[in-house]
C-alpha positions, -999 to 999 in steps of 0.1 A, spaced: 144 404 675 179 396 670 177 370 695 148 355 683 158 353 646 198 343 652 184 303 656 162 305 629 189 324 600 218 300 618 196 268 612 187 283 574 222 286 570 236 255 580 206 238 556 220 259 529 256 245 538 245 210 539 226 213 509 251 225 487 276 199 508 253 172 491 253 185 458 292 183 459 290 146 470 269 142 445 289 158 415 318 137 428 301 102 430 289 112 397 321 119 380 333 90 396 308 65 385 315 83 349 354 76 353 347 43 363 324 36 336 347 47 308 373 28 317 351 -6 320 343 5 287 377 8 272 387 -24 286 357 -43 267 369 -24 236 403 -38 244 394 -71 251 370 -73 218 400 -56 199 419 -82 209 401 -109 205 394 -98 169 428 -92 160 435 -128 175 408 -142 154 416 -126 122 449 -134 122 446 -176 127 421 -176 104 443 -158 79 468 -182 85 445 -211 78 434 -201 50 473 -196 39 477 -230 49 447 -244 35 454 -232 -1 487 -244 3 470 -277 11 448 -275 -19 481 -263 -41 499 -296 -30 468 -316 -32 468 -326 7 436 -309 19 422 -334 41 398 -333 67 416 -323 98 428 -289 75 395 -286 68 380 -287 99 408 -263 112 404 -238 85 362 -239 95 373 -240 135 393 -203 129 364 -194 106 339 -195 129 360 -179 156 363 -151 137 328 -146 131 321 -148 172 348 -124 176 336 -100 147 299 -99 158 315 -92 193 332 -66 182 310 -50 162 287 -42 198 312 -22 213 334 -8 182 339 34 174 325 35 140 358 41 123 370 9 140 336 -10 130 342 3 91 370 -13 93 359 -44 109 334 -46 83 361 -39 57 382 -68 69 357 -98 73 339 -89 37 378 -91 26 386 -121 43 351 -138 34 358 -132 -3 393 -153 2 376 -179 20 353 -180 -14 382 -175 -33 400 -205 -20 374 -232 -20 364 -225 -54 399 -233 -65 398 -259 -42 366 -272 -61 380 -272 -93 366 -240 -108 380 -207 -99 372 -169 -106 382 -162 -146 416 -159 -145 423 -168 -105 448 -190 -97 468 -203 -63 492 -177 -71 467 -146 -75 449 -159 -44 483 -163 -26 487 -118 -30 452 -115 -23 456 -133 9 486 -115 16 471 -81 8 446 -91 37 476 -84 55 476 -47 47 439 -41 58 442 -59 87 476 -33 96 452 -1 88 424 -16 111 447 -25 141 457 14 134 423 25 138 416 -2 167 450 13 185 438 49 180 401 41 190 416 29 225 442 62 227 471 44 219 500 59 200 516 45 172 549 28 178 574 47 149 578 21 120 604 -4 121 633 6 93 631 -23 66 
């Protein structure tokens, strides 16, 4: 009886073995596909985060320079048409962004173009002649700067979001 049944339990066995052999390969080509997957992922947040921090910041700097144009009277059209070139690339990198930002990083996102839309608004009304109650180039001037701060606390959040540390502040 042994006889007979030793092919039949070894060929059982070695389906068993195979089987579970499988579902091992399996496990690992998943994990794999997983590791690779997260990491394509983190390098589109990178990229976006990048490209958004690029964006905010020339378009910050245009706008600097465009109310200084307005403060001097020299806006002319080649400041204008730069100051709408970085405006624009900071909306295609914001609404790029915001497909692929942590929701911490996207408040912030969201935090940061309202702010620097209101600025933008800020700056051609005084450019047109009739700014906010009590605005002027000089209160414009902070507000731009304090675009400066919000844009630090979102490159925090963008920095954390991708697992970097914070470098330790500089002294001052």
């Amino acid at each position: 009886m042994g006889t007979l049944l030793a092919p039949v339990l070894s060929q059982r066995s070695q389906a068993k073995a195979l089987e579970a052999d499988f579902a091992r390969q399996e496990r690992a080509t998943r994990a794999q596909w997983q590791r690779e997957q997260e990491k394509a992922d983190l390098q589109q947040r990178r990229a976006c985060y990048v490209a958004a921090n690029a964006a905010f910041r020339r378009y910050r700097v245009e706008l600097m320079n465009y109310l200084w144009n307005v403060h001097r009277a020299q806006a002319d059209e080649a400041a204008s048409r730069e100051l709408e070139a970085a405006r624009h690339a900071h909306h295609a990198a914001f609404a790029e962004a915001q497909m692929v930002a942590s929701a911490a990083v996207l408040d912030h996102l969201d935090e940061v173009a309202l702010a620097v839309g209101e600025g933008y608004r800020r700056t051609k009304a005084f450019e047109e002649g009739h700014p906010d109650p009590d605005d002027s180039f000089e209160k414009i001037e902070e507000y731009l700067l304090w675009l400066w701060e919000r844009w630090k606390e979102m490159r925090s959040e963008m920095r954390t979001d991708l697992g970097i540390d914070d470098a330790p502040s500089r002294p001052e």
